[in-house]
Every structure is written in structure tokens, then in C-alpha cells.
N, C-alpha and C positions, 0 to 999 in steps of 0.2 A: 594501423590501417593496412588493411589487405591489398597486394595489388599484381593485379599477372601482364603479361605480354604478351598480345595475341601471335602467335607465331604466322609467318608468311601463309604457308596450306590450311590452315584453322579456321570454321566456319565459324560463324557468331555464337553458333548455338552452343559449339562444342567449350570455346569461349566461356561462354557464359555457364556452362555446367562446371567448367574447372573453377571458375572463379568460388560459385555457389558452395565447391566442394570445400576449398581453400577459406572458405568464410565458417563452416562447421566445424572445418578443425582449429582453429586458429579459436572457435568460442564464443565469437561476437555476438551472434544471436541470443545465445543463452543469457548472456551478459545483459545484451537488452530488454529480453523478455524478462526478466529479473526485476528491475529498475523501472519496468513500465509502471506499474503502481506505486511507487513506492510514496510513501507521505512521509516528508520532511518531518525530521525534530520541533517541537513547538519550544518555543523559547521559551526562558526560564519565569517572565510574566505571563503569561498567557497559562502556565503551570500552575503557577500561585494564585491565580486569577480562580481557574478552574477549581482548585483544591479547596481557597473559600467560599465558594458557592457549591459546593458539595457537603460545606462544614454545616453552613446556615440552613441547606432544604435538612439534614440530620437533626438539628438543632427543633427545627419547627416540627417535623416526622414526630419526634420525641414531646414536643409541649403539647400536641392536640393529643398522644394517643395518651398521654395523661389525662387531658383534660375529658377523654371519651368520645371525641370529635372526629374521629378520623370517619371518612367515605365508607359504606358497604366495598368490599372486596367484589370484583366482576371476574369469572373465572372459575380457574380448578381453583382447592381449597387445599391448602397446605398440610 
């Protein structure tokens, strides 16, 4: 935690420029703006969860394009 003393002759503003200055160097911001987004680990169900429902749309992906079923392609062409 950052923190100054306003000294007796010191105006708020001058104040508050030192503190401001004291807060860039010291990091804090960078720090925060870092960490604003940041998205939490998903836990290790919600991993497994995710990973077999990616297995089964594969799984199906694979049995219609055997079957010759799959959708027209909408789009650029590969």
C-alpha cells in the first residue's frame, strides 16, 4: 500500500500528484490493469466435462460425414 504525508505548505493537488507519482512507481496500476481480466482457472470438472463434450460433437462430426449427411458448408471454401 502506497502512502505519503501531506506536508504542512503542500497543496492537495501537489499532494495528490506525489502520491499519483508514488503509485507508478511502486507498480500498482500495472498490476491492476493486469489482473482486470483475468478469468480464473476452471476446475478440473468442468475441464473433463468440457473435454467429453468436445469428444461426442467429434465422434458425431465423424459418423454423419460417413454417413454423407453432413450440412452444405456456408462460406469461403477450404
Amino acid at each position: 500500500m502506497v502512502e505519503i504525508k501531506r506536508h504542512e505548505s503542500e497543496s492537495a493537488l501537489a499532494a495528490l500528484r506525489r502520491f499519483t507519482k508514488r503509485l507508478q512507481q511502486a507498480g500498482v496500476l500495472v498490476e491492476a490493469r493486469k489482473n482486470q481480466f483475468r478469468a480464473r482457472p476452471l476446475s478440473a470438472y468442468k475441464r473433463r466435462k468440457s473435454a467429453i463434450f468436445r469428444l461426442k460433437r467429434h465422434k458425431e462430426f465423424e459418423r454423419l460425414k460417413k454417413l454423407g449427411k453432413l450440412p452444405e458448408r456456408k462460406g469461403r471454401p477450404k
